[in-house]
Residue, then its C-alpha position, 0 to 999 in steps of 0.5 A: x500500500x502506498x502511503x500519504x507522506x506525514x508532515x513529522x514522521x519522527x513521532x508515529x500514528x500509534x505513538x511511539x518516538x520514530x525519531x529515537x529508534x535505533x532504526x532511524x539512526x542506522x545507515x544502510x538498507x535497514x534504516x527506516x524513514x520514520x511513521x510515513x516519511x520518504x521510502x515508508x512503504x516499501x520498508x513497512x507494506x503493510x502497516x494497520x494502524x497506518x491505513x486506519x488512520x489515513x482512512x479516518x483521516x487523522x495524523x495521530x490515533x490519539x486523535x480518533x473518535x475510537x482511540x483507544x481501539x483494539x489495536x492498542x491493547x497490550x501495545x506498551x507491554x513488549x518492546x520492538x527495536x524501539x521501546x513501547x514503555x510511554x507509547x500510551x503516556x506520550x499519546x497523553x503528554x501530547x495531548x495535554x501539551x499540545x502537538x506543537x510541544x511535544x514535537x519540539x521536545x522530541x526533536x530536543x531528544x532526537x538532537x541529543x540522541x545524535x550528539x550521544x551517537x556521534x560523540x559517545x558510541x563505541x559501537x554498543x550502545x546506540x540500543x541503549x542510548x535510543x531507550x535512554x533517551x526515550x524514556x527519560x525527561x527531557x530536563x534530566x537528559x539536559x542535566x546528563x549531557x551537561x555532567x558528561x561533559x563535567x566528567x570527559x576529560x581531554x584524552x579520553x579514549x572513545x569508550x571511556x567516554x561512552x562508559x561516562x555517558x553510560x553510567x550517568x544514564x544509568x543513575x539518572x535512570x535509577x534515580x527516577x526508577x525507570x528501567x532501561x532494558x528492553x521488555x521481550x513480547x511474553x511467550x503464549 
C-alpha cells in the first residue's frame, strides 16, 4: 500500500518516538524513514494502524473518535527495536501539551540522541542510548549531557567516554526508577 507522506514522521500514528529508534539512526538498507516519511512503504507494506488512520483521516490515533481501539491493547507491554514503555503516556503528554510541544521536545531528544551517537558510541550502545533517551525527561537528559561533559576529560579514549555517558544514564535512570532494558513480547 502506498502511503500519504506525514508532515513529522519522527513521532508515529500509534505513538511511539520514530525519531529515537535505533532504526532511524542506522545507515544502510535497514534504516527506516520514520511513521510515513520518504521510502515508508516499501520498508513497512503493510502497516494497520497506518491505513486506519489515513482512512479516518487523522495524523495521530490519539486523535480518533475510537482511540483507544483494539489495536492498542497490550501495545506498551513488549518492546520492538524501539521501546513501547510511554507509547500510551506520550499519546497523553501530547495531548495535554499540545502537538506543537511535544514535537519540539522530541526533536530536543532526537538532537541529543545524535550528539550521544556521534560523540559517545563505541559501537554498543546506540540500543541503549535510543531507550535512554526515550524514556527519560527531557530536563534530566539536559542535566546528563551537561555532567558528561563535567566528567570527559581531554584524552579520553572513545569508550571511556561512552562508559561516562553510560553510567550517568544509568543513575539518572535509577534515580527516577525507570528501567532501561528492553521488555521481550511474553511467550503464549
Amino acid at each position: 500500500m502506498e502511503y500519504k507522506r506525514r508532515q513529522y514522521p519522527l513521532f508515529s500514528a500509534c505513538g511511539l518516538n520514530c525519531g529515537l529508534c535505533p532504526r532511524y539512526h542506522t545507515d544502510g538498507i535497514s534504516k527506516c524513514p520514520g511513521c510515513g516519511g520518504e521510502g515508508f512503504s516499501e520498508k513497512h507494506p503493510a502497516c494497520g494502524v497506518l491505513s486506519c488512520c489515513q482512512r479516518h483521516g487523522i495524523e495521530y490515533c490519539c486523535l480518533c473518535r475510537e482511540y483507544p481501539c483494539r489495536k492498542f491493547e497490550g501495545a506498551d507491554t513488549a518492546d520492538s527495536f524501539i521501546t513501547h514503555k510511554n507509547q500510551l503516556k506520550d499519546f497523553e503528554k501530547a495531548k495535554s501539551i499540545g502537538l506543537d510541544t511535544y514535537e519540539a521536545e522530541l526533536d530536543a531528544k532526537v538532537g541529543i540522541l545524535k550528539d550521544l551517537l556521534t560523540g559517545f558510541d563505541d559501537g554498543r550502545q546506540k540500543s541503549f542510548f535510543c531507550t535512554a533517551v526515550n524514556l527519560l525527561d527531557l530536563q534530566d537528559l539536559k542535566n546528563v549531557m551537561q555532567q558528561i561533559e563535567a566528567e570527559i576529560r581531554h584524552g579520553d579514549t572513545l569508550k571511556e567516554k561512552s562508559g561516562t555517558a553510560a553510567r550517568l544514564l544509568k543513575t539518572m535512570a535509577e534515580k527516577r526508577d525507570v528501567s532501561l532494558q528492553l521488555r521481550k513480547k511474553p511467550k503464549s
